[in-house]
N, C-alpha and C positions, 0 to 999 in steps of 0.2 A: 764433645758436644758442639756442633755447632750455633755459633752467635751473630744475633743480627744487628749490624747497625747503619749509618744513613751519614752524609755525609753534606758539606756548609754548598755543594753545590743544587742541592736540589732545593736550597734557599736562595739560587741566583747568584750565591759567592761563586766564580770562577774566575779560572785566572787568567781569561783574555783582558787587553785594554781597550775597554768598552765605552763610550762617551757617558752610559747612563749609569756608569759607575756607581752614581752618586745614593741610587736607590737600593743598595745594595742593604739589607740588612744585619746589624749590626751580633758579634759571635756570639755577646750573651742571652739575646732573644734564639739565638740559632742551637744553642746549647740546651735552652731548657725548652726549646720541643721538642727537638731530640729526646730527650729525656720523658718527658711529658707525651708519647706519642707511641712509647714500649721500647726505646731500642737502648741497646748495652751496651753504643759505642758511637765512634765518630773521628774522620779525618781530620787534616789539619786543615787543608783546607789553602790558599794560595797565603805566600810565603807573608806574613805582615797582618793577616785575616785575625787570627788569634796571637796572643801573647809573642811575644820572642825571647820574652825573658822566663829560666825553663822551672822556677819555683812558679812563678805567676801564673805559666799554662798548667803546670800539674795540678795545681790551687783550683782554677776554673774546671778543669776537667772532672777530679776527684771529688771533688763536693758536688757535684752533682748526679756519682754513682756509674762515670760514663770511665770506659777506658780507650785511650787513641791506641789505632791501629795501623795508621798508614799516613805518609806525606805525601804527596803531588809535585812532583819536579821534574817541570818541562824543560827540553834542551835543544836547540836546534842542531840535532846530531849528523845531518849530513855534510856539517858546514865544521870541516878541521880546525878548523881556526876560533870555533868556538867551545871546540872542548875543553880546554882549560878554566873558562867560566863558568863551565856546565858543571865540570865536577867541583868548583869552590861553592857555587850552588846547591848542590847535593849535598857537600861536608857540614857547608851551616847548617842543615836540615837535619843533618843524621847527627851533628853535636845537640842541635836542641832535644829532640826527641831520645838521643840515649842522656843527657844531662838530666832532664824532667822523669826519667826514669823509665821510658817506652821502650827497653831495648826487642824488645817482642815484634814491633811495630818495623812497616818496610818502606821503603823509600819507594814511592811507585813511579818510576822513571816512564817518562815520554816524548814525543816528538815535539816541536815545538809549533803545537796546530795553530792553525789560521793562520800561519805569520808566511804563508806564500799561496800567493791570489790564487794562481790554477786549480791547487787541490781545496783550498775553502770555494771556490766556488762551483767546484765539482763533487764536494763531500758525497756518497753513496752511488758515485755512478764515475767509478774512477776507469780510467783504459789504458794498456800497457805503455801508449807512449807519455804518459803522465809519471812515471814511474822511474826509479834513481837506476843508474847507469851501476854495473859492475865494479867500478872503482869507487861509486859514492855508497854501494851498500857495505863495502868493508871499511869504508870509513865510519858508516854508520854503527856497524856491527860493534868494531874495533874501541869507539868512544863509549858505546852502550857497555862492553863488558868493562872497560878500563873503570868508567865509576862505581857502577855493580864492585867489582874487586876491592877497590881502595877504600870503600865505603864498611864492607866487609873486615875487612884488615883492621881498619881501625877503629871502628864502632860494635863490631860484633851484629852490624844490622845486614838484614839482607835487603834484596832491591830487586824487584818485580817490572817486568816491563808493560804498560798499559796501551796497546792498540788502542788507534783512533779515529774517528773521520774526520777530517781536516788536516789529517797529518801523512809522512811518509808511510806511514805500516798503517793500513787500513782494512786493504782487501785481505782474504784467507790466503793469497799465495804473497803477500808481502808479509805476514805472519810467519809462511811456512820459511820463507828466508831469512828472517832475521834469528831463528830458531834455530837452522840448520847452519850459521854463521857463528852460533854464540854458546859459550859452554852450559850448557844445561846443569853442572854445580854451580853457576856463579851465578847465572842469569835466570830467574824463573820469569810463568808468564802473569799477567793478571788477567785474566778472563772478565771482560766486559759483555754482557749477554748481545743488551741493546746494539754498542758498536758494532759488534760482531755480523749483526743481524743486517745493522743500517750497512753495512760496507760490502754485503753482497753474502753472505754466508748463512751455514745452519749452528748455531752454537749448541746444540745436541753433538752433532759433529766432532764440533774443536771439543770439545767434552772428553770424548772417546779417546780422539786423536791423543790429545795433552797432558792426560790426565796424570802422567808424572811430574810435567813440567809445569802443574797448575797449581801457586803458592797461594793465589789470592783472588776470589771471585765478588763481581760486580753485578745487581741485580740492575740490568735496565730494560726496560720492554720498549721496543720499536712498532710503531703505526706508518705501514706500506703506505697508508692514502694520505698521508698528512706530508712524506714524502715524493708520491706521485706530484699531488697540488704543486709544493716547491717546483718542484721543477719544468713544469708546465709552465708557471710565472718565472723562469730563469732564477730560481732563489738562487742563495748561496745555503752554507750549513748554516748561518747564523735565523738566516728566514725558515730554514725547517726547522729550528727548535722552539722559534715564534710561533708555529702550525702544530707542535704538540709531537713532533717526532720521535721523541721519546716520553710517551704517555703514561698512564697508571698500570702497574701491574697488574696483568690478567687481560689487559684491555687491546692488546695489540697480539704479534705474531709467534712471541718466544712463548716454546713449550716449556714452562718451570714447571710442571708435574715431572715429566721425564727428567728434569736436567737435578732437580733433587733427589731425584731416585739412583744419580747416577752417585752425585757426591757419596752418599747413604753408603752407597755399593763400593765405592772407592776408599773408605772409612776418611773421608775429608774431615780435617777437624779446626781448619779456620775461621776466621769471620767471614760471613755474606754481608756486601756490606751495598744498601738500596740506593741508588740516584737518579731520579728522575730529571735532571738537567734542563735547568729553564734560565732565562736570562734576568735580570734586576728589573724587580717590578711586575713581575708576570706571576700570576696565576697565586694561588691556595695553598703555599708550601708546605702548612700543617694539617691542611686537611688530606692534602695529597698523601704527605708521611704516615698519616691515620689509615688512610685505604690501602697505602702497599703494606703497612703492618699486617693490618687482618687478611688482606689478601695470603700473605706468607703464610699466619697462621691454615689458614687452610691446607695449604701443601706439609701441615704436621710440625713447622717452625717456631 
């Protein structure tokens, strides 16, 4: 059976370093709407967000009926030199989360977006010469499975890799390479609807395409015109997600009648897990959460 749950970003917890930091709200209000709003689950969330210590997050989590399902650990993987931090990074994460008892639970590895100006300020409108060089994709490929692996080995977890806009893997053929780079047993993908969408793609498609290599799916609905605006005004990604780029489910482009009918079809049996992605201080986060609930409901969720 599939289960749905929501995740401390679509509370404005993300894990860029952001000046308004400061309005970020805090896990325990983030917890119990989650909870309060119908969902059965919930990331960790950026590294410090929630507990560290792994009786304490299991504590927070379990009593309030929620179970974690995934970490967030970004890495600037095309940069050799920082692999070794990437993967000490990944290890604390995959010790907390199998220590507190999540060994279910995947490490969702990602690029380390927005931390190189080109691509945050071209997010959704990226062009081949924006794009890593033949020696920096196998560097990339190479650090991406190395932690995938050791993470595996020693934690019993596995680790998803999460397309992004703002990052190196963004568009559909920067997907299809890092996939065609990387062992499909070590490495799955996570399927982001909205990313997928915002980066130039049909995530119906990547459905079809992936559906072996798809461990972990992300419910986010992208709005074309809130993206055209950005860009008109020279935004970067952080001013489209100011403009609603990624909106309420139902309310933008992505066909989730289809893309649930696909999972269905494909006997998918993980979490779908909702994130509507806004930055600290913006917008309705629980009423938002309320509407992409029932929205789901409707597609039989």
């Amino acid at each position: 059976m599939i289960k749905i749950a929501n995740a401390p970003c679509s509370w404005g917890a993300l894990e860029f370093d952001l000046e308004d930091k400061s309005e970020e709200i805090g896990f325990e209000q983030v917890l119990n709407e989650i909870k309060e709003t119908g969902y059965l689950g919930t990331e960790l969330g950026d590294w410090g967000f929630m507990p560290t210590d792994p009786a304490a997050l299991r504590e927070e989590v379990s009593k309030r009926g929620l179970e974690l399902l995934g970490a967030f650990v970004p890495v600037p993987l095309a940069n050799q030199k920082e692999h070794s931090n990437g993967l000490e990074s990944a290890m604390r994460v995959a010790k907390l989360i199998s220590d507190a008892g999540y060994n279910d639970a995947f490490i969702v590895l990602a690029d380390d977006n927005a931390s190189v100006p080109e691509r945050t300020q071209n997010a959704g409108r990226i062009t081949a010469q924006m794009a890593l060089s033949q020696e920096q994709w196998k560097i990339f490929a190479r650090g991406a499975e190395e932690i995938a692996r050791k993470v595996k080995e020693t934690y019993g977890i596995r680790t998803v890799f999460h397309h992004h806009c703002a990052g190196y893997v963004e568009t559909p053929k920067e997907i299809d390479t890092l996939m065609e780079l990387t062992d499909p047993n070590v490495l799955g993908l996570c399927l982001d609807m909205g990313h997928y969408a915002f980066g130039g793609g049909n995530p119906v498609e990547a459905l079809e395409k992936y559906k072996e290599r798809i461990w972990h799916v992300h419910f986010k609905d992208y709005d074309p015109v809130a993206a055209q605006t950005s860009e008109k005004e020279g935004g970067d990604y952080f001013n489209a997600l100011k403009r609603g780029v990624f909106c309420e489910l139902g309310k933008g482009v992505v066909d989730f009648k289809s893309i649930v009918e696909i999972l269905e079809q494909t006997g998918y049996k993980d979490w779908i897990v909702v994130e509507q992605d806004i930055l600290p201080g913006m917008g309705s986060p629980k009423i938002c959460a309320e509407a992409n609930r029932q929205y789901i409901k409707t597609l039989g969720l």
